[in-house]
N, CA, C and O atoms as a GROMACS GRO file, in nm:
protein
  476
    1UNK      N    1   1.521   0.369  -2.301
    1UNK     CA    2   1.538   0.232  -2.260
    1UNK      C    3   1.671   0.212  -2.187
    1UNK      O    4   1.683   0.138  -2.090
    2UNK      N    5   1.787   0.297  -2.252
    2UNK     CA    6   1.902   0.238  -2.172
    2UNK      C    7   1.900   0.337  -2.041
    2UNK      O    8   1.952   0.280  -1.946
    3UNK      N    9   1.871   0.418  -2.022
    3UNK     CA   10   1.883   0.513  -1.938
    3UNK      C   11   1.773   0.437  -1.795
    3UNK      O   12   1.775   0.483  -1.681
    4UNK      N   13   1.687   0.320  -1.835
    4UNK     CA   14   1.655   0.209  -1.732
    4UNK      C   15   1.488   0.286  -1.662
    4UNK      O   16   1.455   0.396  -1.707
    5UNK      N   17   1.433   0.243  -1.596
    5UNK     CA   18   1.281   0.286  -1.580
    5UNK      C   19   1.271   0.418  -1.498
    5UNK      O   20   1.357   0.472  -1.427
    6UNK      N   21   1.195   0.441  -1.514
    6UNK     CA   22   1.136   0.595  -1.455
    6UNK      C   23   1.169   0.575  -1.269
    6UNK      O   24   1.150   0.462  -1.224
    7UNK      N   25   1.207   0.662  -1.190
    7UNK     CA   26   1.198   0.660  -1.053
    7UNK      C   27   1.076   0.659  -1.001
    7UNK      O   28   0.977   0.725  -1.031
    8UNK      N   29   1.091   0.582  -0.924
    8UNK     CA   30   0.962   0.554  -0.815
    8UNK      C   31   0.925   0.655  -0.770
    8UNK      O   32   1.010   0.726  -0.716
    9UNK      N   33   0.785   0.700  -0.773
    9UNK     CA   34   0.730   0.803  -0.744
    9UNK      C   35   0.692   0.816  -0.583
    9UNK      O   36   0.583   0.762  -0.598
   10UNK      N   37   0.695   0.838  -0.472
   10UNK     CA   38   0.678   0.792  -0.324
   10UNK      C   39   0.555   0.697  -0.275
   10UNK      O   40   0.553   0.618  -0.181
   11UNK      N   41   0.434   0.738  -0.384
   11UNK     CA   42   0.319   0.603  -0.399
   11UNK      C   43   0.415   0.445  -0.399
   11UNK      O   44   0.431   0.352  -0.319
   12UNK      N   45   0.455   0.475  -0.513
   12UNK     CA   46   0.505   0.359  -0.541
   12UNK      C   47   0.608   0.267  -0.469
   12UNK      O   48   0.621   0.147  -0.449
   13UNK      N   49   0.689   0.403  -0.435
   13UNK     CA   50   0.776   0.303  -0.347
   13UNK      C   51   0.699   0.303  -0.168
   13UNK      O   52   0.736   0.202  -0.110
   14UNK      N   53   0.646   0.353  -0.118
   14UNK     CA   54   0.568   0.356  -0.022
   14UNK      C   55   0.519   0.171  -0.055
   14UNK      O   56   0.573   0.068  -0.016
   15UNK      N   57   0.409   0.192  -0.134
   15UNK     CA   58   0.354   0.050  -0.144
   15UNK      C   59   0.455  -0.063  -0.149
   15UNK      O   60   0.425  -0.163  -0.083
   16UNK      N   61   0.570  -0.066  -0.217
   16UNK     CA   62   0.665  -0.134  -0.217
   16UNK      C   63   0.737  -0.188  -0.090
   16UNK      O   64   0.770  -0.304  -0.067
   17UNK      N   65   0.755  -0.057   0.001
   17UNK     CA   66   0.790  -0.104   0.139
   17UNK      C   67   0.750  -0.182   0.242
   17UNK      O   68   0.812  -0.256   0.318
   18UNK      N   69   0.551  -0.129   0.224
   18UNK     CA   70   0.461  -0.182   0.336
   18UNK      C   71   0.428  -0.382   0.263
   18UNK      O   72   0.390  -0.486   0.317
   19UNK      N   73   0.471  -0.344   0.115
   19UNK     CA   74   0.450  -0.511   0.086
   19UNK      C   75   0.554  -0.611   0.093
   19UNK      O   76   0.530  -0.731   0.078
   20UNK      N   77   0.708  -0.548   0.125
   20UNK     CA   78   0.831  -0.569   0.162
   20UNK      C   79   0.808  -0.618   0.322
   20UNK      O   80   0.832  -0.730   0.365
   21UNK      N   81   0.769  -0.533   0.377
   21UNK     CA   82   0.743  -0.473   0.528
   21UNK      C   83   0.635  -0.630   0.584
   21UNK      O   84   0.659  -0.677   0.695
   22UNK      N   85   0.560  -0.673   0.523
   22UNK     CA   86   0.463  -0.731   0.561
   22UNK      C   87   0.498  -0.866   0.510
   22UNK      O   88   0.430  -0.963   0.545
   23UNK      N   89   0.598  -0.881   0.431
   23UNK     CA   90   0.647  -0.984   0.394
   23UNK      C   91   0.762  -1.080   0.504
   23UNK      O   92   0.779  -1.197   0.536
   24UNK      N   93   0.797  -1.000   0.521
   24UNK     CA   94   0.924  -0.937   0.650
   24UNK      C   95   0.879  -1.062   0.751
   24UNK      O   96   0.922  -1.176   0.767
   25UNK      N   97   0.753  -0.971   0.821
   25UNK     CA   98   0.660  -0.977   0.951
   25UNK      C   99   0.638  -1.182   0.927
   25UNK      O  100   0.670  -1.276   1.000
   26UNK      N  101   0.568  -1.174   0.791
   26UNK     CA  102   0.622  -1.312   0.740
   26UNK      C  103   0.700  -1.438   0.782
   26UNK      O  104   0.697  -1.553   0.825
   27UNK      N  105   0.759  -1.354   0.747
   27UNK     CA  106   0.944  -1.489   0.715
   27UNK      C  107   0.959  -1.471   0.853
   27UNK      O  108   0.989  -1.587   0.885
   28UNK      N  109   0.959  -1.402   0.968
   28UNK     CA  110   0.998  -1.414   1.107
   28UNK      C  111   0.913  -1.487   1.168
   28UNK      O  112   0.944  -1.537   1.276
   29UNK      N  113   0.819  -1.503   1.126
   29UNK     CA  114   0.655  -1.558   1.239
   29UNK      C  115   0.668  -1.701   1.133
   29UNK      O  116   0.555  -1.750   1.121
   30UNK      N  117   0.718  -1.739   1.096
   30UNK     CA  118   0.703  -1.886   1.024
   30UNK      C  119   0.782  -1.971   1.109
   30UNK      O  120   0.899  -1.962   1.148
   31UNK      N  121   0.683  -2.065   1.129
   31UNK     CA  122   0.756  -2.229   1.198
   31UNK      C  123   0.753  -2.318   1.077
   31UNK      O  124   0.810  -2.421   1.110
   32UNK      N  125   0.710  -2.325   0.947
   32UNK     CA  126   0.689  -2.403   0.887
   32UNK      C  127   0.788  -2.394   0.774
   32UNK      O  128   0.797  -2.296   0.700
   33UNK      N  129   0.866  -2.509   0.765
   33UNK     CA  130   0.997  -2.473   0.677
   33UNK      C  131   0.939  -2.469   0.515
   33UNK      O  132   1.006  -2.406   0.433
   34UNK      N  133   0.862  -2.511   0.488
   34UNK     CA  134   0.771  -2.494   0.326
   34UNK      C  135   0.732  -2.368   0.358
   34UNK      O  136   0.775  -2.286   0.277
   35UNK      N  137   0.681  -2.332   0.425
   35UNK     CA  138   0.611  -2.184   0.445
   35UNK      C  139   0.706  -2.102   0.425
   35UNK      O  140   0.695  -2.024   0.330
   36UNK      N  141   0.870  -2.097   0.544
   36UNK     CA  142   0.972  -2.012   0.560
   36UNK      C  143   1.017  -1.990   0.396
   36UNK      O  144   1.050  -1.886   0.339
   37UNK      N  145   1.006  -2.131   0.340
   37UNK     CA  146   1.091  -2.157   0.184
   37UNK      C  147   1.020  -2.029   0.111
   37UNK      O  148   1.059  -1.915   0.087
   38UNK      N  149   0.911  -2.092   0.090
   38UNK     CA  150   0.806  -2.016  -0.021
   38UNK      C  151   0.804  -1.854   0.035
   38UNK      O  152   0.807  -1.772  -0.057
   39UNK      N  153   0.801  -1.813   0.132
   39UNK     CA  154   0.839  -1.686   0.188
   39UNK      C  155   0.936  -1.605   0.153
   39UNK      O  156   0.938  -1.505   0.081
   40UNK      N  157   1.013  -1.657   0.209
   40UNK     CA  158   1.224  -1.629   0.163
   40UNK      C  159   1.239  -1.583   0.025
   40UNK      O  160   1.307  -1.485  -0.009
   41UNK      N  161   1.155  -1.678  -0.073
   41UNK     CA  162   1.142  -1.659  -0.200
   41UNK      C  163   1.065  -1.492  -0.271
   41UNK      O  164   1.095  -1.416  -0.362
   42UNK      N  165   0.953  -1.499  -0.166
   42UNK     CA  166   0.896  -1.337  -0.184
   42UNK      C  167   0.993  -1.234  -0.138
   42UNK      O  168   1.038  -1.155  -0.222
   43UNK      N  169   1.030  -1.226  -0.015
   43UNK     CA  170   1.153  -1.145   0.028
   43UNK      C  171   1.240  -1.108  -0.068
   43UNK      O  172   1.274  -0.992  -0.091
   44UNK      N  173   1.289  -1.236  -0.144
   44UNK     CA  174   1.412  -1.232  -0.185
   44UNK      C  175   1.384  -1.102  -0.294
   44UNK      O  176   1.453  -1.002  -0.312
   45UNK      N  177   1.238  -1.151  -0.367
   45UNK     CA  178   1.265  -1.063  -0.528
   45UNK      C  179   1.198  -0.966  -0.482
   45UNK      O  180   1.187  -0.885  -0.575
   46UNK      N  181   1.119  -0.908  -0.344
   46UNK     CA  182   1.051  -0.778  -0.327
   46UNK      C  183   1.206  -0.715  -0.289
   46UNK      O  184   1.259  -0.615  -0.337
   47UNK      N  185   1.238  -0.773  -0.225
   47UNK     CA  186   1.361  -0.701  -0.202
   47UNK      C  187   1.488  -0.661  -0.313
   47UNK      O  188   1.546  -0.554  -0.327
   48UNK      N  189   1.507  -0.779  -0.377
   48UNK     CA  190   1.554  -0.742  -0.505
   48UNK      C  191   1.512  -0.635  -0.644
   48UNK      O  192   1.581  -0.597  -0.739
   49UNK      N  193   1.392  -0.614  -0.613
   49UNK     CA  194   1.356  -0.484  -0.735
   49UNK      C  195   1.308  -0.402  -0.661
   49UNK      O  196   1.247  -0.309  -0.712
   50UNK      N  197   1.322  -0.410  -0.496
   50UNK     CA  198   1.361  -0.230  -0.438
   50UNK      C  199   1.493  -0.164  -0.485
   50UNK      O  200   1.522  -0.052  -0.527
   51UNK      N  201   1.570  -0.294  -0.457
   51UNK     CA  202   1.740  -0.232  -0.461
   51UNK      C  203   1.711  -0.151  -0.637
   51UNK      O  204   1.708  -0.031  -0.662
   52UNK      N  205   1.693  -0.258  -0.726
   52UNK     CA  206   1.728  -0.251  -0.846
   52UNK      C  207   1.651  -0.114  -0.916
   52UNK      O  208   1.692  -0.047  -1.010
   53UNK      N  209   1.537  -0.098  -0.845
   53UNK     CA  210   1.461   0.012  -0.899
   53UNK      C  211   1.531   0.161  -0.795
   53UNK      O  212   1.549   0.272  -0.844
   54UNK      N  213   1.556   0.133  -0.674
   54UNK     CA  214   1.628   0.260  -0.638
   54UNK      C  215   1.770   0.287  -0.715
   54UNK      O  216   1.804   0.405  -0.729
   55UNK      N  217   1.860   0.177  -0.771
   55UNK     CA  218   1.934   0.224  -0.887
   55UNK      C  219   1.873   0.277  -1.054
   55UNK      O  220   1.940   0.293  -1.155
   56UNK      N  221   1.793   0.286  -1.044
   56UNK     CA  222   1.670   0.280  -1.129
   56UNK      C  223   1.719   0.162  -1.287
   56UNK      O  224   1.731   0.202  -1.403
   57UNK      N  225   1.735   0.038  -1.245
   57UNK     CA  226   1.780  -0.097  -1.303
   57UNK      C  227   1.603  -0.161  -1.361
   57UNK      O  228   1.496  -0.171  -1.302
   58UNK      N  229   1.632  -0.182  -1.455
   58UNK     CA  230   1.526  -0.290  -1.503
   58UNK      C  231   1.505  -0.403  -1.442
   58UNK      O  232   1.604  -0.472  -1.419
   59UNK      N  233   1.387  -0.445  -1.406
   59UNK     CA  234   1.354  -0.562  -1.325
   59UNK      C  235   1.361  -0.666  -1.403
   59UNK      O  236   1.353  -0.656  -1.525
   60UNK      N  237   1.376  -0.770  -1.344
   60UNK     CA  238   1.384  -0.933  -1.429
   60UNK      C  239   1.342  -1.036  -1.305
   60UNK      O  240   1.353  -1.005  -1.186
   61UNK      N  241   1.296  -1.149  -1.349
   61UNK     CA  242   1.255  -1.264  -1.303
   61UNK      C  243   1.353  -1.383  -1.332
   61UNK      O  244   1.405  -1.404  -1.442
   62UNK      N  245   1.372  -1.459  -1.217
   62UNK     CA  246   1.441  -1.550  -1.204
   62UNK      C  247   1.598  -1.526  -1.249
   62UNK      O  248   1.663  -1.438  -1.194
   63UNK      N  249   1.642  -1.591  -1.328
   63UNK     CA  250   1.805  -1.572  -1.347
   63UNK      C  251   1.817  -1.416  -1.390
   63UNK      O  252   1.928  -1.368  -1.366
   64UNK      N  253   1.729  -1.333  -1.447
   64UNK     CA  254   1.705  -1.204  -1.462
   64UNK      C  255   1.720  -1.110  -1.357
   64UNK      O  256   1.786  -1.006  -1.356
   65UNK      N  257   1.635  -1.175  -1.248
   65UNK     CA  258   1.687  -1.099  -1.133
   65UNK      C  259   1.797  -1.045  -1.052
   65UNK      O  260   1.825  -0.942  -0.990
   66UNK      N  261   1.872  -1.213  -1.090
   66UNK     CA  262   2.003  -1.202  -1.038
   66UNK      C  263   2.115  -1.093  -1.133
   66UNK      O  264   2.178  -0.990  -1.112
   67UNK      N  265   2.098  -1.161  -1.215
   67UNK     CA  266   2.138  -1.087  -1.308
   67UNK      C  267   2.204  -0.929  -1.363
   67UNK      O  268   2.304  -0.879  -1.416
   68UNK      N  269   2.048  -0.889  -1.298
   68UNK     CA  270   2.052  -0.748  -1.262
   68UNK      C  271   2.110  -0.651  -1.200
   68UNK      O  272   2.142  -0.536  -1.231
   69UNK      N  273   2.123  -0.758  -1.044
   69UNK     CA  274   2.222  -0.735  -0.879
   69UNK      C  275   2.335  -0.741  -0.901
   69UNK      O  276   2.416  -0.677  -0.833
   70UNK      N  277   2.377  -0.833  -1.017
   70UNK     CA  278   2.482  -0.876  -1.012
   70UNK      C  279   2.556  -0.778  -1.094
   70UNK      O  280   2.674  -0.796  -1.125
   71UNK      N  281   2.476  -0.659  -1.136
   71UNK     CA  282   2.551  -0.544  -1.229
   71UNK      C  283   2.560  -0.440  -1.097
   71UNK      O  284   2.629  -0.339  -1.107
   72UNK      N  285   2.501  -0.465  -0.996
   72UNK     CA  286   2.530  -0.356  -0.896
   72UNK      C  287   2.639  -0.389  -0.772
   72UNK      O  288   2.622  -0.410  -0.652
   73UNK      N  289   2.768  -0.383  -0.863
   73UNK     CA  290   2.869  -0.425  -0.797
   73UNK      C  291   2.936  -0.325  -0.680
   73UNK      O  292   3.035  -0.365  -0.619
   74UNK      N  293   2.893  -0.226  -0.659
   74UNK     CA  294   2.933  -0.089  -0.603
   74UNK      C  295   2.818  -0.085  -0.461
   74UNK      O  296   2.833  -0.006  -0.368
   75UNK      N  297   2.713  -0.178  -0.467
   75UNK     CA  298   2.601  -0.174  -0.373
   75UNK      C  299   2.577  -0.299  -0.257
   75UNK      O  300   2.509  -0.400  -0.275
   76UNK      N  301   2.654  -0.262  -0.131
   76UNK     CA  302   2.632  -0.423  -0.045
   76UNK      C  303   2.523  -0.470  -0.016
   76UNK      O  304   2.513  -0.590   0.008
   77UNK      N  305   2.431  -0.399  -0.013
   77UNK     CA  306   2.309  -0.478  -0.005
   77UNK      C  307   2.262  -0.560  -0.118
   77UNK      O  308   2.167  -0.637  -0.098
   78UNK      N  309   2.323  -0.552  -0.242
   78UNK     CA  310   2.311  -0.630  -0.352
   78UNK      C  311   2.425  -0.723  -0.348
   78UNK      O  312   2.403  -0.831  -0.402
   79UNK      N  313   2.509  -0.711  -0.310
   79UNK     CA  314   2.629  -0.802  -0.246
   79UNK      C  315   2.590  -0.891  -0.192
   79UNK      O  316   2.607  -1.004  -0.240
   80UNK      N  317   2.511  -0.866  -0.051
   80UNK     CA  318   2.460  -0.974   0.079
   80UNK      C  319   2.358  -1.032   0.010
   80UNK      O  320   2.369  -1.152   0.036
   81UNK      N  321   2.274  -1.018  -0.054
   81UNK     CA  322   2.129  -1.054  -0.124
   81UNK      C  323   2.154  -1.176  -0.254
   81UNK      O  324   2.083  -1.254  -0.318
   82UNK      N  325   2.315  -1.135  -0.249
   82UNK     CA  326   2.351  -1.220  -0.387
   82UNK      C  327   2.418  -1.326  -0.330
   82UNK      O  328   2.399  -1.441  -0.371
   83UNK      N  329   2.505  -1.298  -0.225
   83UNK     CA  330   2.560  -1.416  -0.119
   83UNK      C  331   2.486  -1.446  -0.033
   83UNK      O  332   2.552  -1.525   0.034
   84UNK      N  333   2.354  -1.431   0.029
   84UNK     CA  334   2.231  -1.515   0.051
   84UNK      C  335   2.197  -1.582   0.005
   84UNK      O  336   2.180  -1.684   0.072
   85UNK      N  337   2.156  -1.588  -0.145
   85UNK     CA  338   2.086  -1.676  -0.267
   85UNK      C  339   2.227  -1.763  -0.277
   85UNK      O  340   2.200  -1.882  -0.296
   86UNK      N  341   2.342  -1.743  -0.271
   86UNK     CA  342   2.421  -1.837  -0.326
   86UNK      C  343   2.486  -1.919  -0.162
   86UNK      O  344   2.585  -1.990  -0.177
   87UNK      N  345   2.441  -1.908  -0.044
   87UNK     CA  346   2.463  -1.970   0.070
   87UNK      C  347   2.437  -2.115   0.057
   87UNK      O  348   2.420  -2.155  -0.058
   88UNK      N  349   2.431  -2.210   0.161
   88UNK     CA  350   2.365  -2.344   0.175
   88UNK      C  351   2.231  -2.298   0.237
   88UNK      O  352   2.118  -2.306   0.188
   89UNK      N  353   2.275  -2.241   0.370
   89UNK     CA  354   2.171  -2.266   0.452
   89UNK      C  355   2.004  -2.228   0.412
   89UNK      O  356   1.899  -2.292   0.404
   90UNK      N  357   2.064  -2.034   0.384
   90UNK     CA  358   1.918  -1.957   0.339
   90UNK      C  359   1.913  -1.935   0.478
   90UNK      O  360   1.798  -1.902   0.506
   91UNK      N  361   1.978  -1.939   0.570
   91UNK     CA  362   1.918  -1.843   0.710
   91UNK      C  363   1.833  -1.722   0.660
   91UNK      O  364   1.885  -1.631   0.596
   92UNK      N  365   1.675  -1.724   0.696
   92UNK     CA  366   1.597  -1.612   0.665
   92UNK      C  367   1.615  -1.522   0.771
   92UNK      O  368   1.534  -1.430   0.758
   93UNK      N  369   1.707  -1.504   0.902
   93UNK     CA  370   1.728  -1.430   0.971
   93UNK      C  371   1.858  -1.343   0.913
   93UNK      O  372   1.873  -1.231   0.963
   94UNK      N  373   1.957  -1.388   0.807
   94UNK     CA  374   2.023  -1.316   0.736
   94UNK      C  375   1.953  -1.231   0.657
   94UNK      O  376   1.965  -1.108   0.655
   95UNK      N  377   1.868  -1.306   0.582
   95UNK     CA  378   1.782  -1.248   0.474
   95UNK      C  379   1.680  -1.141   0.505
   95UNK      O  380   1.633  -1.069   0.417
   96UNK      N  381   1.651  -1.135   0.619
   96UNK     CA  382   1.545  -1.024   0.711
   96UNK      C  383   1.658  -0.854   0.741
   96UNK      O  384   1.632  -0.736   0.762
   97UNK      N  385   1.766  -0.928   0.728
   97UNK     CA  386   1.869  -0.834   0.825
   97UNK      C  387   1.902  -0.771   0.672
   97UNK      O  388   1.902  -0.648   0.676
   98UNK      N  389   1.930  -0.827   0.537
   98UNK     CA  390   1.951  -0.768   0.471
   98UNK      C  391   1.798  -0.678   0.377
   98UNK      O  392   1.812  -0.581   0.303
   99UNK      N  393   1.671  -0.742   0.409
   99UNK     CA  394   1.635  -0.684   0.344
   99UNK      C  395   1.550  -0.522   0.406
   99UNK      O  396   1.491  -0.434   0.343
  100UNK      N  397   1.585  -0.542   0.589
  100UNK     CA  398   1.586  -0.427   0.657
  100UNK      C  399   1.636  -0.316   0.631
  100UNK      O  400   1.577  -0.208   0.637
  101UNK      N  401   1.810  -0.346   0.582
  101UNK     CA  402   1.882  -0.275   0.525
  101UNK      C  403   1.826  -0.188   0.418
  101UNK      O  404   1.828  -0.065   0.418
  102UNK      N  405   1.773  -0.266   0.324
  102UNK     CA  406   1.708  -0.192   0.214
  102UNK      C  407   1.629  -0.119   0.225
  102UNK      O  408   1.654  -0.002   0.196
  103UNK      N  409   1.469  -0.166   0.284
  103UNK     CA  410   1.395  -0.073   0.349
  103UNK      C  411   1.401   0.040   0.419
  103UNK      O  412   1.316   0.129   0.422
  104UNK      N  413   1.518   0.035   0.483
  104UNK     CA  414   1.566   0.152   0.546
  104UNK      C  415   1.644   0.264   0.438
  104UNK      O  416   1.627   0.385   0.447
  105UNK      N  417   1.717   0.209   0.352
  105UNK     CA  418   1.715   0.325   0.225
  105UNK      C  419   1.614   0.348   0.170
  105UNK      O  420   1.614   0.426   0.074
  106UNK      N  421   1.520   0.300   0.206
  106UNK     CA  422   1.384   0.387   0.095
  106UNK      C  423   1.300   0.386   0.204
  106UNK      O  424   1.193   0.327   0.197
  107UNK      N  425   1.339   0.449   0.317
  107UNK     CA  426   1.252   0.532   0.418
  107UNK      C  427   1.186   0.417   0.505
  107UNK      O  428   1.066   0.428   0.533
  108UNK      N  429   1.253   0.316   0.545
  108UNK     CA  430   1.226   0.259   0.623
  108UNK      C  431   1.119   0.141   0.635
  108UNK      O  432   1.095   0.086   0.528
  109UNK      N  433   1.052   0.093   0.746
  109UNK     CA  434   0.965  -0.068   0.769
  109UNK      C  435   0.831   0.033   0.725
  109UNK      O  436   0.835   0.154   0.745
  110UNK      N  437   0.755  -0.010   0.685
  110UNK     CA  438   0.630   0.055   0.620
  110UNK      C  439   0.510  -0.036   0.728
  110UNK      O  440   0.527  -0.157   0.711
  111UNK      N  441   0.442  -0.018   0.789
  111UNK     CA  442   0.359  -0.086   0.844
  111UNK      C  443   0.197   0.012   0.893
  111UNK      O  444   0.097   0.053   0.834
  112UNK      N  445   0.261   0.013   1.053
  112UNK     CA  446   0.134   0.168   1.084
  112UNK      C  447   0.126   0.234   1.069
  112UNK      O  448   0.211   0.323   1.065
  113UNK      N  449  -0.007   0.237   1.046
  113UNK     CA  450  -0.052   0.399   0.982
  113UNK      C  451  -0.027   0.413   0.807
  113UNK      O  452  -0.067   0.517   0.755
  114UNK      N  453   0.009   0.354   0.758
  114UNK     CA  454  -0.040   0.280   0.600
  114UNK      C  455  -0.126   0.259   0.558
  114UNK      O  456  -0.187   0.160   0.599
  115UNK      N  457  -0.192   0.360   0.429
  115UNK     CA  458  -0.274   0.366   0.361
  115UNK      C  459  -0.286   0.345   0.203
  115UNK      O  460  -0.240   0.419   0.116
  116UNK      N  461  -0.349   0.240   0.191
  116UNK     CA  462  -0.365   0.195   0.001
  116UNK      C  463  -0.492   0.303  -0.060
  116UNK      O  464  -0.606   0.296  -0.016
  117UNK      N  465  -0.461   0.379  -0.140
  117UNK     CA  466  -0.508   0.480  -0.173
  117UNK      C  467  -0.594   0.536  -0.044
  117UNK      O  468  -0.538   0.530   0.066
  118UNK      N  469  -0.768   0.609  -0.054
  118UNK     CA  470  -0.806   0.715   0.018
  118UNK      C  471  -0.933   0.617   0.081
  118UNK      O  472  -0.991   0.514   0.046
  119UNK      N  473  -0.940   0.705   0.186
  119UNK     CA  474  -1.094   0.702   0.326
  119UNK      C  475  -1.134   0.688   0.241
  119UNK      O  476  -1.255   0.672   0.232
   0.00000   0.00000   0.00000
């Protein structure tokens, strides 16, 4: 338990990326500021238990989440993700830029040529 959850196996984080990845595609193509909101909000925590699980950190919900980031004081992308959530604005063009960042430590935008299990 303290030693925190098992590493993502490349299934797993694969799927993690392309649902990161597609979330992404999301928050940029939104004109609708309820839409952008409720979006931003998926970003925020897909992106938040990539970081937390590539430190291999226990996931949490809501103040849990933060929570979590907020033990990964050594990691800027948990830095920017934590001074995003605590901004006024919520520019989701910050929030895209940081959660690119992330994706790109765990092998990058997941999109073409992505497959959920087999033919």
């Amino acid at each position: 338990m303290r030693q925190g959850p098992m590493p993502l196996t490349d299934a797993e984080r694969d799927l993690r990326r392309y649902d990161l990845s597609c979330s992404m595609d999301d928050l940029l193509g939104s004109s609708s500021p309820a839409e952008t909101f409720a979006i931003a909000s998926d970003v925020f925590r897909q992106t938040a238990e990539l970081l937390l699980l590539r430190h291999q950190k226990w996931l949490g919900n809501g103040k849990w989440a933060v929570r979590r980031l907020e033990q990964l004081t050594n990691d800027e992308s948990a830095l920017g993700l934590l001074a995003w959530a605590a901004s006024i604005d919520h520019d989701s063009q910050k929030l895209a830029v940081i959660a690119r960042d992330v994706l790109d430590q765990n092998g990058g935008y997941a999109m073409e040529g992505f497959l959920r299990g087999t033919r």
